[in-house]
N, C-alpha and C positions, 0 to 999 in steps of 0.2 A: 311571472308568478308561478309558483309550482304546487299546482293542491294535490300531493300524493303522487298519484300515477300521473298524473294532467300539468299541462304545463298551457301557459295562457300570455298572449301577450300586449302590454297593458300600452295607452295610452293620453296623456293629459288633455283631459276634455280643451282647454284653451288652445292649444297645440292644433287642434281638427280641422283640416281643409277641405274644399269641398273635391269629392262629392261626401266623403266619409263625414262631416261636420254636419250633414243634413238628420243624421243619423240621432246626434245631442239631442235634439228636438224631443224624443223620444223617453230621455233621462236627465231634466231639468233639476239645474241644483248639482249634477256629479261633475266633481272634481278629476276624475277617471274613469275612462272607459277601460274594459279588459273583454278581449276575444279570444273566446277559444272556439275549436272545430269539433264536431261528432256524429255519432251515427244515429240519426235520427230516428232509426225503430227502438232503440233503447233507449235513447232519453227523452224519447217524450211517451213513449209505454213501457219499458220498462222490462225485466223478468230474464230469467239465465236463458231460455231460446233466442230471444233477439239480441241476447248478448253472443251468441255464438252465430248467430246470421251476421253481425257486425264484422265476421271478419271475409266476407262476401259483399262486394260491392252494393252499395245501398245509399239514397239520398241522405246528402250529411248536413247538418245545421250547424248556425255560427254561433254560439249564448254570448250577449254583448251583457255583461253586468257593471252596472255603476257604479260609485264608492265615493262616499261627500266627505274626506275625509284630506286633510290638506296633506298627509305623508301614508303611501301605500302600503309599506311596513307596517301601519296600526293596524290595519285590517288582517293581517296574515301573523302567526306562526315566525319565527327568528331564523332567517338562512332561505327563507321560501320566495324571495324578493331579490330580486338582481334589478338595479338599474344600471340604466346605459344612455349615452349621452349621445345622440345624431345627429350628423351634420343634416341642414336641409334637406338636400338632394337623399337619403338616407332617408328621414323622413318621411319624405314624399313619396318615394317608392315601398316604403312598408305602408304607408297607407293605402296604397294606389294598391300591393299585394290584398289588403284585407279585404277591399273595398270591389274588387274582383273576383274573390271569392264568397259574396254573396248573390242571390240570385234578387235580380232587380228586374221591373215592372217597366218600361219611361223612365227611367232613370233615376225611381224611388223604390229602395229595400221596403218590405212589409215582413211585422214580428209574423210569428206563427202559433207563438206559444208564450206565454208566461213561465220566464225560468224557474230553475227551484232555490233559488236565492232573491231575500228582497231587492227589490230594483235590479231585475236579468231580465230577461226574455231570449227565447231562442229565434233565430229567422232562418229560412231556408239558404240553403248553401249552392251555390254554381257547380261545387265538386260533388262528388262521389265519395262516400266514406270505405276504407275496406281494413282489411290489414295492412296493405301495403301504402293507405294514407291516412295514415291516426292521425288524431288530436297531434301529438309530438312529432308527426312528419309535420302538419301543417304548420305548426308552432315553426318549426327549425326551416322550413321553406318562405315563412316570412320575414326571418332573420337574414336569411341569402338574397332573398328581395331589396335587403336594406343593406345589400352588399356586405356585409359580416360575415366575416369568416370560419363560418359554420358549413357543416353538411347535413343533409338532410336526407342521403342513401341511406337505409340501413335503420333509422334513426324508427323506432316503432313505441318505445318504451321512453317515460320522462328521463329515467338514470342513463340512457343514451347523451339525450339532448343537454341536460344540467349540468356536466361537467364541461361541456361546451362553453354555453353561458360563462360559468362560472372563470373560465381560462378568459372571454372577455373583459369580461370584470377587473379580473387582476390586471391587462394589459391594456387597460382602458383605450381599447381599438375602437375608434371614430370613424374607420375609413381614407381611403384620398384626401 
C-alpha cells in the first residue's frame, strides 16, 4: 500500500502464523494487517526538528494498522494498492522479516503507542531508523525477504520502491 511518500506492506490477518499471528490478538475483527516502519521521535512527537533528526540514526517503530474491510483497495486511493500472490515459503519469510523487526520481550511484541489511524498502534522496532533505513528501505527489504525481486540499495523514497512493485505486479513473479 502506498500512502504518499510511505509505502506499507499488508497482510491477511487469516494468512498469520506464528509468532506474527500472536500479534491479531491485538486487532480483533481485522481482516488486514498492514506494517510500516519509522522514526520514532517523529511519529510519535512530532515537529520539523525531529523530522530532520530522522535522518540520524534513531529508535524506529513498526505502526501495525487494521482494516475490517473484505478488499484492501476500499480502504485506499486507486493505484495505491499492489497485491501479490506468495508462495508459502515467500510468506513465511516476509513474515518471519516483519516479525524480526520488531522488538520483543519473551517472545511477545508490546504497542507503545496508539497510532494515528483508527485501529493502528505503533510498537517499538528491533532496527534503527535513519536515512539510510526508511519506511521504503524497510518496505523494499521485506520484499527481498520474501525473495522478490526487488532492491532495497538506494531505495529511500516510495517513487524508488513503487515502480518496483508495480514491474511485480505486471509479471506476476511468485518466486521458485
Amino acid at each position: 500500500m502506498r500512502r504518499g511518500w510511505h509505502v506499507d506492506v499488508g497482510l491477511a490477518a487469516a494468512d498469520l502464523r506464528p509468532p506474527l499471528r500472536t500479534l491479531a490478538a491485538a486487532f480483533p475483527g481485522a481482516t488486514y494487517l498492514l506494517f510500516g516502519f519509522g522514526d520514532e521521535r517523529y511519529l510519535l512527537h512530532g515537529g520539523s526538528g525531529d523530522l530532520l533528526l530522522a535522518l540520524w540514526p534513531g529508535a524506529g517503530v513498526i505502526l501495525i494498522t487494521s482494516l475490517h474491510t473484505s478488499a484492501v483497495s476500499a480502504a485506499f486511493d486507486v493505484g495505491a494498492v499492489i497485491t501479490l500472490d506468495l508462495t508459502q515459503p515467500q510468506g513465511t519469510a516476509l513474515q518471519n522479516y516483519v516479525w524480526q523487526s520488531l522488538q520483543t520481550q519473551q517472545g511477545a511484541a508490546t504497542s507503545l503507542a496508539p497510532g494515528p489511524y483508527a485501529g493502528s498502534m505503533y510498537y517499538p522496532s528491533a532496527l534503527s531508523y535513519s536515512a539510510a533505513r526508511t519506511c521504503n528501505t524497510w518496505a523494499a527489504a521485506a520484499l527481498r525477504a520474501a525473495q522478490l525481486p526487488v532492491h532495497s540499495s538506494g531505495v529511500i523514497f516510495a517513487w524508488q520502491l513503487w515502480p518496483q512493485v508495480e514491474r511485480l505486479q505486471r509479471h506476476s513473479v511468485t518466486g521458485p
